[in-house]
PyMOL commands that place a pseudoatom at each C-alpha (Angstrom):
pseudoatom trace, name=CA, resn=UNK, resi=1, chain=A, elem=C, hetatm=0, pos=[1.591, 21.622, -3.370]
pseudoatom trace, name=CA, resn=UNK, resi=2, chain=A, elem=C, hetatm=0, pos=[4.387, 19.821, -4.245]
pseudoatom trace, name=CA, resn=UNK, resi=3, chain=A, elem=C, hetatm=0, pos=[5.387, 18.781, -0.666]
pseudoatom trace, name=CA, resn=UNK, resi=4, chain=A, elem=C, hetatm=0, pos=[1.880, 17.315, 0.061]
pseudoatom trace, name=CA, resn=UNK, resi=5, chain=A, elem=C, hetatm=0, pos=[2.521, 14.908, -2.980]
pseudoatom trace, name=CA, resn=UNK, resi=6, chain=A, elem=C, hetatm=0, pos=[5.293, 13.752, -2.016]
pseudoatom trace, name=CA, resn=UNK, resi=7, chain=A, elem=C, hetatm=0, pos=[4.260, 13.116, 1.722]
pseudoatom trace, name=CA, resn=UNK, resi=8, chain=A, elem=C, hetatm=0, pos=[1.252, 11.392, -0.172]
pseudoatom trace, name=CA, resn=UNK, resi=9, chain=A, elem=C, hetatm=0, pos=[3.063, 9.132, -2.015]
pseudoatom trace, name=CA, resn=UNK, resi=10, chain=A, elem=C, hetatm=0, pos=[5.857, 8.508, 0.719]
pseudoatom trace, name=CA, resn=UNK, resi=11, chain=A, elem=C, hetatm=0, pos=[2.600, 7.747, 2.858]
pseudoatom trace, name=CA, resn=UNK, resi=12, chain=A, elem=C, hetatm=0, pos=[1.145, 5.311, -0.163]
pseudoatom trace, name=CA, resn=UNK, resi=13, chain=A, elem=C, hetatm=0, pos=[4.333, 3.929, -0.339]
pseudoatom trace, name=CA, resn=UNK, resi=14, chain=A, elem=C, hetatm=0, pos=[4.830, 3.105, 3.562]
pseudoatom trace, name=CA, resn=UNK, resi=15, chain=A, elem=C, hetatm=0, pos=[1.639, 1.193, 3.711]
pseudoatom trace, name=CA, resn=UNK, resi=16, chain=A, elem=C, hetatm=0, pos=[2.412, -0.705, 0.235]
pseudoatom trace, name=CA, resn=UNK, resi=17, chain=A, elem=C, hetatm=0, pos=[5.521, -1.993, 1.782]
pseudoatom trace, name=CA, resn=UNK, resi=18, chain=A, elem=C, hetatm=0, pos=[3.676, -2.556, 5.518]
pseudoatom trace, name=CA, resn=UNK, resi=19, chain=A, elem=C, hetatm=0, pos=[1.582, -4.913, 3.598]
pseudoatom trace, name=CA, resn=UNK, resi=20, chain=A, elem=C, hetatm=0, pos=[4.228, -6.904, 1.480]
pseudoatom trace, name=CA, resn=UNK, resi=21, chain=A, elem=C, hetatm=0, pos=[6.191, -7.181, 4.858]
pseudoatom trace, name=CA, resn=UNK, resi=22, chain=A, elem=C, hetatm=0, pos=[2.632, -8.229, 6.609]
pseudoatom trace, name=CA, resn=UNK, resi=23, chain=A, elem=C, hetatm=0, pos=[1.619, -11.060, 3.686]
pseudoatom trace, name=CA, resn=UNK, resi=24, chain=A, elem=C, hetatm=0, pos=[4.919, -12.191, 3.575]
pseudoatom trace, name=CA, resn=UNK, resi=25, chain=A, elem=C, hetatm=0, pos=[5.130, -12.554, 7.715]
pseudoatom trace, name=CA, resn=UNK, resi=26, chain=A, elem=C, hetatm=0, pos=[1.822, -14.664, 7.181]
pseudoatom trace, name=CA, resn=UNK, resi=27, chain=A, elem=C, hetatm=0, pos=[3.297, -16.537, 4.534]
pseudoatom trace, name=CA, resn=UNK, resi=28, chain=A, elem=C, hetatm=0, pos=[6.360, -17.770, 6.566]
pseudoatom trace, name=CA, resn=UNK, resi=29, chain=A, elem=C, hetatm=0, pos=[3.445, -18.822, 9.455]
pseudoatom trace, name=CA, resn=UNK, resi=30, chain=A, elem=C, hetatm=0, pos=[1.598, -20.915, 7.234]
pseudoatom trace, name=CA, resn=UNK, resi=31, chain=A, elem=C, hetatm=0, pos=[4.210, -22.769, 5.846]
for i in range(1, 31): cmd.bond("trace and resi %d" % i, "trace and resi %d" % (i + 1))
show_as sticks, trace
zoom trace
């Protein structure tokens, strides 16, 4: 039980910081 929360939240976490990365990629492109 506990392992599956933590691969939950380490797989939250990866796609939280995919789309930071991704907004800020498009950021730099607009400007």
């Amino acid at each position: 039980m506990l392992t599956l929360i933590s691969y939950i939240g380490l797989l939250v976490g990866g796609v939280i910081g995919a789309s930071v990365v991704y907004l800020a990629l498009v950021k730099v492109k607009l400007i």
